[in-house]
ROGU-594882 format. One record per residue: y negated, z negated, x of N, C-alpha, C, O in turn; residue number from 0; residue in one letter. Coordinates in steps of 0.1 Angstrom, whole numbers, padded with zeros to 4 digits. Layout:
{nY=Y nZ=Z nX=X caY=Y caZ=Z caX=X cY=Y cZ=Z cX=X oY=Y oZ=Z oX=X pase=NUM torgu=A} .
...
END
This chain:
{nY=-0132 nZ=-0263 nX=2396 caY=-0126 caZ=-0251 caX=2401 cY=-0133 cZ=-0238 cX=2395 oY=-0137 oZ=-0229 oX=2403 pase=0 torgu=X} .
{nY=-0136 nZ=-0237 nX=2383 caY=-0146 caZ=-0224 caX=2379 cY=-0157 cZ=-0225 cX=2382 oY=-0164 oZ=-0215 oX=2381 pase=1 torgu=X} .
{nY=-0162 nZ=-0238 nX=2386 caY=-0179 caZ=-0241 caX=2392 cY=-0177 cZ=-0228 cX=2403 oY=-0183 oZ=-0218 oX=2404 pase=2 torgu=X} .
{nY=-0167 nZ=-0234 nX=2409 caY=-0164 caZ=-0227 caX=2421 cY=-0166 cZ=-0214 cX=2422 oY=-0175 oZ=-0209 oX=2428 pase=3 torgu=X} .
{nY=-0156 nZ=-0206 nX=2416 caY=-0149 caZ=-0190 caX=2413 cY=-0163 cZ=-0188 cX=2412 oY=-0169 oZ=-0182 oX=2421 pase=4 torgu=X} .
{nY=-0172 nZ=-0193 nX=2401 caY=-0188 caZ=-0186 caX=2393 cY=-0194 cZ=-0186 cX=2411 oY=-0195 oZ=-0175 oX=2416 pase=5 torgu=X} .
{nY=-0196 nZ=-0195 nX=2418 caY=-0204 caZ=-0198 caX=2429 cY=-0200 cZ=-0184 cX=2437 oY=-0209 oZ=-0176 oX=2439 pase=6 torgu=X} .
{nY=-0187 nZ=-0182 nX=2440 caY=-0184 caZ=-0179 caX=2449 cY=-0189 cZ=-0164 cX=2444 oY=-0197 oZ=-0157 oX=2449 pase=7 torgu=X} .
{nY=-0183 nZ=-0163 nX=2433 caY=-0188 caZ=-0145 caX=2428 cY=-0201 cZ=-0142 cX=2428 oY=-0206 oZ=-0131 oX=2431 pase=8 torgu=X} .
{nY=-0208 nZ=-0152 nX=2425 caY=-0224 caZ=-0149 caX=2425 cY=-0230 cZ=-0146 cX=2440 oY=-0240 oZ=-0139 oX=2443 pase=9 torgu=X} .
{nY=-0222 nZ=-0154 nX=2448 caY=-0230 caZ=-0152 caX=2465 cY=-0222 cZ=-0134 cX=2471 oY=-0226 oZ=-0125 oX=2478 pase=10 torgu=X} .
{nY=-0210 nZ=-0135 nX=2465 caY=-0206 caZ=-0123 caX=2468 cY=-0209 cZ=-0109 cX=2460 oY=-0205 oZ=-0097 oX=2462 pase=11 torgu=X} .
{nY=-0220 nZ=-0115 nX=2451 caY=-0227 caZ=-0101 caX=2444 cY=-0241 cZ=-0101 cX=2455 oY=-0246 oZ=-0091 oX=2461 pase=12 torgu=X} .
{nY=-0245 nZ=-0113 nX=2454 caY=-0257 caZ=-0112 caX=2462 cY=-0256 cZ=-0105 cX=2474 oY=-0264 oZ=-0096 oX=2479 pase=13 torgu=X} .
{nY=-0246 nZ=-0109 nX=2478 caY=-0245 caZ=-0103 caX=2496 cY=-0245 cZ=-0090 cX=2498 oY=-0234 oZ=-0085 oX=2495 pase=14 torgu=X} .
{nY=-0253 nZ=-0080 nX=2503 caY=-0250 caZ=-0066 caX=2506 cY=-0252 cZ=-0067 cX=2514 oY=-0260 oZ=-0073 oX=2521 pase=15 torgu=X} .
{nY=-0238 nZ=-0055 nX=2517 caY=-0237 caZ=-0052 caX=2531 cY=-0234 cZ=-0037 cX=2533 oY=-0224 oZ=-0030 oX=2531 pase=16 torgu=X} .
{nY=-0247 nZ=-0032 nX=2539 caY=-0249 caZ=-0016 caX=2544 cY=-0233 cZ=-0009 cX=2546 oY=-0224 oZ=-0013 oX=2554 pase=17 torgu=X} .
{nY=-0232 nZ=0003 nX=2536 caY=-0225 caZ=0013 caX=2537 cY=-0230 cZ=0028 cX=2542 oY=-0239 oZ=0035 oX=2539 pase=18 torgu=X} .
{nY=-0220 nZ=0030 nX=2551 caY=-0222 caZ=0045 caX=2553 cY=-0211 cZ=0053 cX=2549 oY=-0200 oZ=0054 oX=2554 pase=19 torgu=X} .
{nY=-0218 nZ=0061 nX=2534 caY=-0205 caZ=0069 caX=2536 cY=-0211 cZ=0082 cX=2529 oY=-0222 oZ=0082 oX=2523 pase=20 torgu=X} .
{nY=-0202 nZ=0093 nX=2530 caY=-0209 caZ=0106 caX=2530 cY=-0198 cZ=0112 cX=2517 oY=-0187 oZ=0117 oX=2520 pase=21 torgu=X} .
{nY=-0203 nZ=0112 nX=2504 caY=-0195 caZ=0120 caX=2495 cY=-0194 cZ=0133 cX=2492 oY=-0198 oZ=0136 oX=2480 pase=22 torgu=X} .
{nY=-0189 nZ=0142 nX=2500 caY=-0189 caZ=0153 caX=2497 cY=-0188 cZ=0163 cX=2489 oY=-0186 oZ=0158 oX=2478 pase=23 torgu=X} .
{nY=-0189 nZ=0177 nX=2486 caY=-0186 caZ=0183 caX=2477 cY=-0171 cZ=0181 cX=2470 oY=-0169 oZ=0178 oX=2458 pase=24 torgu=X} .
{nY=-0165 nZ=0182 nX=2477 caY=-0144 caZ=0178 caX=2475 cY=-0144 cZ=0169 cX=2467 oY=-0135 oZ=0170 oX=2458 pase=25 torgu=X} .
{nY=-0153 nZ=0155 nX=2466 caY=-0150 caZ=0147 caX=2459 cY=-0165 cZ=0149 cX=2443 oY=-0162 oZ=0147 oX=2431 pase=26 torgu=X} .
{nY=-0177 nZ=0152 nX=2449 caY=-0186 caZ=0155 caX=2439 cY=-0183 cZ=0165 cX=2428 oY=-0182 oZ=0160 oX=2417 pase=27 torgu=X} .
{nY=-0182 nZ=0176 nX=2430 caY=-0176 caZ=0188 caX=2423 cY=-0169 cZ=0180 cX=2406 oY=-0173 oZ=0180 oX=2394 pase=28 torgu=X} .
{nY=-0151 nZ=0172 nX=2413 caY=-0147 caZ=0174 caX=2403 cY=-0149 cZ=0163 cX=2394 oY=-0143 oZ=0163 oX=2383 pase=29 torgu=X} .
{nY=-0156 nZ=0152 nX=2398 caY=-0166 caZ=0143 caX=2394 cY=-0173 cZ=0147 cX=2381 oY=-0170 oZ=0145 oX=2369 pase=30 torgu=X} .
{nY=-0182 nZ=0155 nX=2386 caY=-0192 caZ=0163 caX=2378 cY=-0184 cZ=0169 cX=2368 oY=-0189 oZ=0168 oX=2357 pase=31 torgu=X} .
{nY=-0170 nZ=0175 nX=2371 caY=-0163 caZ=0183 caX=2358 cY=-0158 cZ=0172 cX=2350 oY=-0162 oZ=0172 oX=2338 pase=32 torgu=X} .
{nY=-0151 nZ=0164 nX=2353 caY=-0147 caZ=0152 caX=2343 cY=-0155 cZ=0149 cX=2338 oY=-0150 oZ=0148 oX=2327 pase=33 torgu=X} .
{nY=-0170 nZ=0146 nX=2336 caY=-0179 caZ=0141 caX=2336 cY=-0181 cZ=0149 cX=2321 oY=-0180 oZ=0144 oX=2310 pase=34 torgu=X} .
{nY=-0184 nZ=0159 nX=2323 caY=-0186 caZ=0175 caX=2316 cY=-0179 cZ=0170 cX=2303 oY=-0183 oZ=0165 oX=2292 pase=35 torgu=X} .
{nY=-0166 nZ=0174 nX=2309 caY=-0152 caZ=0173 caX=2302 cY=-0153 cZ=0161 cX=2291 oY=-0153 oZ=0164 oX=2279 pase=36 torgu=X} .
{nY=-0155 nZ=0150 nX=2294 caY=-0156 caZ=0134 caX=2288 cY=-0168 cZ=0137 cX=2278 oY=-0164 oZ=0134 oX=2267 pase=37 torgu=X} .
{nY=-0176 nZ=0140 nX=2277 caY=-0190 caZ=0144 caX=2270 cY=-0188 cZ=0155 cX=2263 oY=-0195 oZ=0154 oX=2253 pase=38 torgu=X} .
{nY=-0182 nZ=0164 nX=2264 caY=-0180 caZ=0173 caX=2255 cY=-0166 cZ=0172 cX=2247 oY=-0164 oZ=0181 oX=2238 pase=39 torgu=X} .
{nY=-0156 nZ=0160 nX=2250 caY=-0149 caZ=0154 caX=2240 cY=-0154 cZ=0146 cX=2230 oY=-0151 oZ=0145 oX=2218 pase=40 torgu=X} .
{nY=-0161 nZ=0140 nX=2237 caY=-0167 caZ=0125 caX=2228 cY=-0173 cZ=0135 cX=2217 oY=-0171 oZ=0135 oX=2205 pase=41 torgu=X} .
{nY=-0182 nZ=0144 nX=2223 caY=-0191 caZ=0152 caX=2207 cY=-0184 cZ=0162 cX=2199 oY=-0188 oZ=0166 oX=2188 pase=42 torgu=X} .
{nY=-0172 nZ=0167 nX=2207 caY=-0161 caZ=0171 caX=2195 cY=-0155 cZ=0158 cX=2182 oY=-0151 oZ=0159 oX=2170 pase=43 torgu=X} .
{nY=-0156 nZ=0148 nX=2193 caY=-0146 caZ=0138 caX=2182 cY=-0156 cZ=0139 cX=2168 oY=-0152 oZ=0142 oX=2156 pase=44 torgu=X} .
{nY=-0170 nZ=0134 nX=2174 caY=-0176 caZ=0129 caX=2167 cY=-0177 cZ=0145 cX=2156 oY=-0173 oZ=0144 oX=2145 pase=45 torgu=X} .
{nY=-0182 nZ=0157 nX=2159 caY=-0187 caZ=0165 caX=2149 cY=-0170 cZ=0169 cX=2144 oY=-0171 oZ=0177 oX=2136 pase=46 torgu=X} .
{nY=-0159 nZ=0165 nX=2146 caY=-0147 caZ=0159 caX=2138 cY=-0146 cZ=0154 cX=2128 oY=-0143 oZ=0159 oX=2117 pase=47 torgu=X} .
{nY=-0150 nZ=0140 nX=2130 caY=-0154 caZ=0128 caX=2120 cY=-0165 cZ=0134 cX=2108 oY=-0164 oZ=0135 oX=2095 pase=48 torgu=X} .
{nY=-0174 nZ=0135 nX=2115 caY=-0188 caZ=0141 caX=2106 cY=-0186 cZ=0153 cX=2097 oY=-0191 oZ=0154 oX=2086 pase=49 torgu=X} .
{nY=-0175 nZ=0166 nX=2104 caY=-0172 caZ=0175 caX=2093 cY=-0159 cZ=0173 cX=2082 oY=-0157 oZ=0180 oX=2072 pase=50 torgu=X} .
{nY=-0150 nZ=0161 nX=2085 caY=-0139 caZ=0161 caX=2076 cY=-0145 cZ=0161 cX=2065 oY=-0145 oZ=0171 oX=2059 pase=51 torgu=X} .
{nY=-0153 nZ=0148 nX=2059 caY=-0158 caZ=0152 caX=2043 cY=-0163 cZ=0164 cX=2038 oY=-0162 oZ=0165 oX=2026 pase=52 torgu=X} .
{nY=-0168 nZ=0174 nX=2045 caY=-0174 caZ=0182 caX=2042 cY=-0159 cZ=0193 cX=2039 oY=-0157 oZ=0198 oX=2028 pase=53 torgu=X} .
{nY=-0151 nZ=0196 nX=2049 caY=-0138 caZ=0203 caX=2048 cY=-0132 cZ=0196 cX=2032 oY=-0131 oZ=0204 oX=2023 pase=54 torgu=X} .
{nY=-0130 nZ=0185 nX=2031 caY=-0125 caZ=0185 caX=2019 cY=-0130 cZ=0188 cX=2008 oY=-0125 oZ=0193 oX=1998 pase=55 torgu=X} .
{nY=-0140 nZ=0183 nX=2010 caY=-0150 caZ=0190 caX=1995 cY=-0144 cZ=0204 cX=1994 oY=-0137 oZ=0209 oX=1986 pase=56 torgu=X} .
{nY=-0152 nZ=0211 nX=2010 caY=-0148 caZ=0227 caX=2002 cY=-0133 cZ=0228 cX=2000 oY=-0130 oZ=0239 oX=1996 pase=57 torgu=X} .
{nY=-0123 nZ=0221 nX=2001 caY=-0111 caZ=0225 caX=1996 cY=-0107 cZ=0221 cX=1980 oY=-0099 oZ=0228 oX=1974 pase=58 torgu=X} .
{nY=-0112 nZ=0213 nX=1976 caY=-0112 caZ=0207 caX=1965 cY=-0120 cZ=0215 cX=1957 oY=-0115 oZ=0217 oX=1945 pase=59 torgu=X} .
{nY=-0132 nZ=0222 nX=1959 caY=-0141 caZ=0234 caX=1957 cY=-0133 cZ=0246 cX=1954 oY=-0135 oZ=0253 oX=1944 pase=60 torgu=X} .
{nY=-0124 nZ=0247 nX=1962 caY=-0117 caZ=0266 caX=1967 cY=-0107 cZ=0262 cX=1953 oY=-0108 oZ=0269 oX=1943 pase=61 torgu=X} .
{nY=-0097 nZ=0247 nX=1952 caY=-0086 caZ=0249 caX=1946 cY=-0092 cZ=0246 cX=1933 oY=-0083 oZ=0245 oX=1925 pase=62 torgu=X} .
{nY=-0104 nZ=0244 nX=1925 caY=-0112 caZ=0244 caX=1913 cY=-0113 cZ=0261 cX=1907 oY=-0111 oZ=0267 oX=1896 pase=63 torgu=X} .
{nY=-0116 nZ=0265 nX=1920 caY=-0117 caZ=0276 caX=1918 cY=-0104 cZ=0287 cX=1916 oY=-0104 oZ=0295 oX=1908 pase=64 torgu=X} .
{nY=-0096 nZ=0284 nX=1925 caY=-0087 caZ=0289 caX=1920 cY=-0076 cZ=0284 cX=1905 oY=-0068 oZ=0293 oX=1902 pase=65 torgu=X} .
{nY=-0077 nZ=0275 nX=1900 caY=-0073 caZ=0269 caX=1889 cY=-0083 cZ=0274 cX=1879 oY=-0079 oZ=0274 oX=1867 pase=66 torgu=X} .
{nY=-0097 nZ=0278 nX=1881 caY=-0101 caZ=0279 caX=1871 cY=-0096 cZ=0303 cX=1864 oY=-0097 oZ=0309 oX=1853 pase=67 torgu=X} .
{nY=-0093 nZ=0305 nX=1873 caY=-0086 caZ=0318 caX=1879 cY=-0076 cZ=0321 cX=1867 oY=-0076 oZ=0328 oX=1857 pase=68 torgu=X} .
{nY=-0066 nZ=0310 nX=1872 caY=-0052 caZ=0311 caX=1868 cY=-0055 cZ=0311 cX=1851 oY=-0045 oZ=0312 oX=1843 pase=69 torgu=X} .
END
Protein backbone atom coordinates (compact mmCIF):
# COMPACT_ATOMS: atom_id res chain seq x y z
CA UNK A 1 0.00 0.00 0.00
CA UNK A 2 2.85 2.79 0.45
CA UNK A 3 4.58 1.15 -2.63
CA UNK A 4 1.55 2.44 -3.94
CA UNK A 5 0.78 6.09 -2.39
CA UNK A 6 5.07 6.59 -3.28
CA UNK A 7 4.11 5.41 -7.07
CA UNK A 8 1.18 7.23 -7.42
CA UNK A 9 2.75 10.66 -6.02
CA UNK A 10 5.75 10.37 -8.09
CA UNK A 11 3.66 9.99 -11.54
CA UNK A 12 1.53 12.78 -10.19
CA UNK A 13 4.61 15.07 -9.75
CA UNK A 14 5.86 14.07 -13.04
CA UNK A 15 2.72 14.83 -14.86
CA UNK A 16 2.43 18.50 -16.00
CA UNK A 17 -0.24 19.87 -17.13
CA UNK A 18 -0.26 23.42 -18.86
CA UNK A 19 -1.75 26.28 -16.83
CA UNK A 20 -3.09 29.49 -17.84
CA UNK A 21 -3.43 31.88 -15.55
CA UNK A 22 -2.82 35.54 -15.26
CA UNK A 23 -1.77 37.01 -11.74
CA UNK A 24 -2.48 40.28 -11.51
CA UNK A 25 -1.53 43.28 -9.73
CA UNK A 26 -4.68 42.76 -6.96
CA UNK A 27 -3.06 39.73 -6.12
CA UNK A 28 0.97 40.61 -6.75
CA UNK A 29 1.08 43.92 -4.88
CA UNK A 30 0.10 42.53 -1.53
CA UNK A 31 2.30 39.42 -2.04
CA UNK A 32 5.20 41.55 -2.42
CA UNK A 33 4.18 43.56 0.95
CA UNK A 34 3.98 40.41 3.08
CA UNK A 35 6.97 39.42 1.68
CA UNK A 36 8.64 42.85 2.70
CA UNK A 37 6.89 42.59 6.05
CA UNK A 38 8.24 38.72 6.85
CA UNK A 39 11.93 39.88 6.05
CA UNK A 40 11.99 42.76 7.85
CA UNK A 41 10.62 40.86 10.99
CA UNK A 42 12.90 37.95 10.81
CA UNK A 43 15.98 40.80 10.95
CA UNK A 44 14.32 42.66 13.68
CA UNK A 45 14.10 39.36 15.69
CA UNK A 46 17.38 38.52 14.94
CA UNK A 47 19.28 42.25 15.64
CA UNK A 48 16.85 41.58 19.06
CA UNK A 49 18.69 38.52 19.97
CA UNK A 50 22.10 39.93 18.96
CA UNK A 51 21.59 43.32 20.93
CA UNK A 52 20.18 41.89 24.31
CA UNK A 53 23.75 41.05 25.66
CA UNK A 54 25.01 44.10 24.79
CA UNK A 55 21.74 46.06 26.55
CA UNK A 56 22.61 44.28 29.59
CA UNK A 57 26.10 44.94 29.93
CA UNK A 58 25.35 48.64 29.52
CA UNK A 59 22.78 48.30 32.31
CA UNK A 60 24.94 46.57 34.60
CA UNK A 61 27.64 49.42 33.47
CA UNK A 62 25.05 52.46 34.18
CA UNK A 63 23.96 50.75 37.79
CA UNK A 64 28.06 50.36 38.69
CA UNK A 65 28.08 53.59 38.01
CA UNK A 66 25.55 54.87 39.70
CA UNK A 67 26.53 52.89 42.99
CA UNK A 68 29.80 53.95 42.67
CA UNK A 69 27.99 57.86 42.90
CA UNK A 70 26.06 57.09 45.92
Amino acid sequence: MKEKNILMFVVLIMVQIPVFAYIGPGAGIPFIGSFIGFIVTIILVICAILFWPIRQLLKKKKLKSQNKES
